[in-house]
N, C-alpha and C positions, 0 to 999 in steps of 0.2 A: 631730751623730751621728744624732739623732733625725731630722731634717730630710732627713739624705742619707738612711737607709732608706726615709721615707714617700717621698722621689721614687724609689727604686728599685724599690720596690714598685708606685706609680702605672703605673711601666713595663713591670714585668711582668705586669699587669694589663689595660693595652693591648695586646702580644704578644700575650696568652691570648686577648683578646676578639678580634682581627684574625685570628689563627689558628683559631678556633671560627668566624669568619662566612666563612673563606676556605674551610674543610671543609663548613658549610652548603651555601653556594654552591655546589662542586660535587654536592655529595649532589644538590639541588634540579637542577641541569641533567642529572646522569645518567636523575636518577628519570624529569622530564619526559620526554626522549630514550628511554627504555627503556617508556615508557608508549603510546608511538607507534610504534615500531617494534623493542623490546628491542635497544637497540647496533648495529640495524643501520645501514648505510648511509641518510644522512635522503633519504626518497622526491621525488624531483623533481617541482617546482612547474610543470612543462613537461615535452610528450616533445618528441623528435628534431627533430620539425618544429616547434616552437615552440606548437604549443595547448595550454591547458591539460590537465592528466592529471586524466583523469577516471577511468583504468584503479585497478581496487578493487570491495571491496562495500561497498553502500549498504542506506539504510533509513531509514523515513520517521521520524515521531515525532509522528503526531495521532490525529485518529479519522475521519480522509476515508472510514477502509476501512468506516465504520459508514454512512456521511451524509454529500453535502460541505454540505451549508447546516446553517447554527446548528439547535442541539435541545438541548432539558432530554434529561436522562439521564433513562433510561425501563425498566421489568422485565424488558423483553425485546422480539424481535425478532416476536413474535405477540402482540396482547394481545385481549381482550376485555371485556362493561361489566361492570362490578364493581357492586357496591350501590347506587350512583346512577349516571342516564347523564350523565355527565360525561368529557370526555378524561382530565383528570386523575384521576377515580376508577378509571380498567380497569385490568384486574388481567392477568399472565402467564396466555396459553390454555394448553390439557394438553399441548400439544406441550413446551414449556420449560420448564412448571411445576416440575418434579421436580429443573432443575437449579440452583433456586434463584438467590443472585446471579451465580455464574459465567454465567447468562445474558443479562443485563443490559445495557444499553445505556450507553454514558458519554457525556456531556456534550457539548458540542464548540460550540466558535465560529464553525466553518465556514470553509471555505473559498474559496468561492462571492464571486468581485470586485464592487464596485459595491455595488447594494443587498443582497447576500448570499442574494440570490434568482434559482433557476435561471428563465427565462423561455420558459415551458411557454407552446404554443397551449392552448386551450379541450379539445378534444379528447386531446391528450397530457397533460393534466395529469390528467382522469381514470382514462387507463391507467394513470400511473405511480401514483394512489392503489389502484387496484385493485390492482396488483404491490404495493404495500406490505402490504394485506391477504390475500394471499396467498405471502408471499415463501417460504413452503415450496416451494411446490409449481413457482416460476416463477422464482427466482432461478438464475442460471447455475451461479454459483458451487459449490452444494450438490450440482449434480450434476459438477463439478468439471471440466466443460468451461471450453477455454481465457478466461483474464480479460477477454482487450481491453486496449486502451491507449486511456486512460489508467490505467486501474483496475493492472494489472498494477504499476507504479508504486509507489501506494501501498494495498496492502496489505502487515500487519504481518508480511513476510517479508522477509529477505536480499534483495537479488538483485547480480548482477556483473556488471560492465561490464568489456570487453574490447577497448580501443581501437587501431586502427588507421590510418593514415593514408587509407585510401578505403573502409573499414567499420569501422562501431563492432558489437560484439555484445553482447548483453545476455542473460543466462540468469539466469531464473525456478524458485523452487523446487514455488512450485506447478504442477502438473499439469502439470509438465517445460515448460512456457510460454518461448518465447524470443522475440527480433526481433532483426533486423538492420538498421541505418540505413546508406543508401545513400550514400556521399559525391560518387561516380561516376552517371557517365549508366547508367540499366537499364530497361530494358521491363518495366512492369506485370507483375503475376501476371497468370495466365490467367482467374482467377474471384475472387469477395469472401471474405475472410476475416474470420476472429477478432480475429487481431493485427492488422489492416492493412498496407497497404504503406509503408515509410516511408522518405523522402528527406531530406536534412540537406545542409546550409552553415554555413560558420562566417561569422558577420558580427561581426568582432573578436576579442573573446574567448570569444561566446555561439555555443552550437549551435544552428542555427534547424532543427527538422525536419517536412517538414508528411507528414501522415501521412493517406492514403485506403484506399479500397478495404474498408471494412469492411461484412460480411454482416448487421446489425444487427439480432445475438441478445446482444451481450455488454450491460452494466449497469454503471452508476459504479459502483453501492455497493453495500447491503444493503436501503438505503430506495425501492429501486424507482426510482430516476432511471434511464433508458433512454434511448435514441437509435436511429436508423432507418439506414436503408442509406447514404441520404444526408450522415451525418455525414462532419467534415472538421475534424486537428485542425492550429495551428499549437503546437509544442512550444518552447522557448527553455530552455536548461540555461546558465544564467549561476554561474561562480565566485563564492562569495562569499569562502573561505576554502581553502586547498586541504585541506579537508576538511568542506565545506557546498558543497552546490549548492543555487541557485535556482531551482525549476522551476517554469515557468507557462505555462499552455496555455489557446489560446485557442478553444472550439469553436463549429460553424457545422452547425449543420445545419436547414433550412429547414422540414424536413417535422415538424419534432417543438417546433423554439424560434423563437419571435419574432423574435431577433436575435440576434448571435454573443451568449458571453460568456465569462468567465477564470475558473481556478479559479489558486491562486500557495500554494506550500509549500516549507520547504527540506529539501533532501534530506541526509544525514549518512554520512559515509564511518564505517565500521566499522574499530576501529582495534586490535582483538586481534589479535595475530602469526597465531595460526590461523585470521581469519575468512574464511569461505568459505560457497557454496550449500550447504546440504543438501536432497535430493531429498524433497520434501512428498509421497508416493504417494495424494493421493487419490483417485484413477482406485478403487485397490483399495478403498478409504475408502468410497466409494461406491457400492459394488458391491449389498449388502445393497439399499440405498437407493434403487436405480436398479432392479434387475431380482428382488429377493426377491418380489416380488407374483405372478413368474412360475412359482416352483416347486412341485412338485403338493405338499409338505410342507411349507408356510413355516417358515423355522427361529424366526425373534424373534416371538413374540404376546404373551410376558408378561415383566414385569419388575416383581420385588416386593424393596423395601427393607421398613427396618424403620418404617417411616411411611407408606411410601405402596406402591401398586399400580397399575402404569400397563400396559393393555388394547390389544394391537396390532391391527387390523382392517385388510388389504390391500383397498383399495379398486382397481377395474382402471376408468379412465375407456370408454367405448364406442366403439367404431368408431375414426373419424377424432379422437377427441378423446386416446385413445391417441396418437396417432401425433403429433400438437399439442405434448402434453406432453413428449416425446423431445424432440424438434428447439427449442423455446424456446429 
């Protein structure tokens, strides 16, 4: 008697367990399925034509948009010498002081191929330190003129990819920034641009796109790496995952680097049911920043917390050195 309840019981014991891990199990695949696309239809691994879909938003996940070569995290994007002269002694200049760590630089391993070192001539490597000491006044970005490509890329925004069988299109949040990759034969733009012109093939499953024609005002980063008219990129967008792309781009430009070299990051499909571009305005952003030095009543000269007091002084560069600082 004893005997047949404990095997009745053993058995209803396995039921319970068999039925708990049968309800696990689907809780677990709904959850996953609904984490990617809430119950919809799962997003195909291919479109029509058999390439990979690359159709979605993306975004990166480093700090390329600071630096692409390794760097200790630093106070900020201006500093100056602090109590001893030493690099590591300086301290954030007035410009960033006031906004304490949100200022701040992070860290980064770089992503810079080979010895992780961009291969600056003699000559272009002193610009690009100059632009670093200066990167108020001379980085693109700030006055929110278009990024360039690669830059456009990765920076820490959205952007969407909108694929086609003989164009892909890509729209940017910031400064309404877009490109169009050519799959089709098309004649050049008429003059150099920001974005460049860009051409694409697919060689298997990788989009190979080389991209010219660039006016060379735009900048990798924040640290002042730069390029000349003469830059020239090859791009490669290889599948790792259909929701990771490999991107690696190889650039050539003769007037500025020694020899080609590769920057490689992967890119990350955005996987919230609503994700989408939103429109970054700072054209308006920038407005104060770009043209307030012009008005016969400057509106910002002061700005007083409960700590500090920060003293605004429009400075107007002269003659042609105006007109410099615009078009950079």
């Amino acid at each position: 008697m004893m005997r047949n309840w404990f095997r009745g019981s053993t058995v209803i014991v396995a039921l319970a367990a068999a039925t708990v891990g049968a309800v696990v199990s689907v809780a677990v695949r709904n959850t996953a399925g609904q984490g990617q696309d809430q119950g919809q239809a799962p997003r195909p691994v291919q479109t029509p034509d058999g390439r990979p879909n690359f159709n979605g938003v993306w975004q990166v996940n480093n700090e390329a948009h600071w630096d692409l070569e390794a760097h200790e995290a630093r106070p900020g994007m201006v500093m100056q010498e602090g109590v001893y002269p030493y690099e590591y002694a300086r301290v954030p200049a007035a410009p960033v002081l006031a906004l304490g760590a949100a200022a701040g630089v992070p860290g980064s391993l770089g992503v810079v191929g080979g010895d992780g070192r961009i291969p600056y001539t003699a000559e272009a490597l002193r610009i690009k330190q100059e632009n670093a000491e200066n990167w108020i006044d001379r980085d693109p970005e700030l006055k929110c003129y278009l990024p360039g490509i690669p830059r456009a890329m990765y920076m820490p925004y959205p952007f969407q990819i909108a694929q086609g069988t003989d164009k892909i299109h890509m729209t940017f949040g910031f400064s309404n920034a877009a490109r169009v990759i050519h799959l089709n034969d098309v004649t050049g733009p008429p003059d150099y641009t920001y974005m460049g012109h860009s051409v694409g093939r697919w060689e298997g499953d990788t989009l190979v796109v080389d991209v010219t024609y660039f006016n060379g005002k735009t900048w990798f980063d924040r640290a002042g790496n730069f390029h000349s008219e003469d830059l020239q990129l090859t791009e490669r967008f290889s599948p790792m995952t259909p929701d990771a792309i490999w991107y690696e781009v190889t650039i050539t430009d003769p007037e500025t680097f020694t020899r080609p070299w590769t920057i490689a990051m992967p890119l990350y499909r955005r996987l919230e049911p609503s994700a989408t571009v939103l429109d970054y305005p700072c054209i308006e952003f920038a407005e104060e920043f770009m043209y307030g030095n012009l008005r016969r009543e400057p509106l910002v000269t002061r700005w007083e917390g409960e700590t500090m007091i920060v003293e605004i002084t429009r400075k107007i560069p002269p003659g042609d050195r105006l007109h410099e600082w615009y078009r950079r």
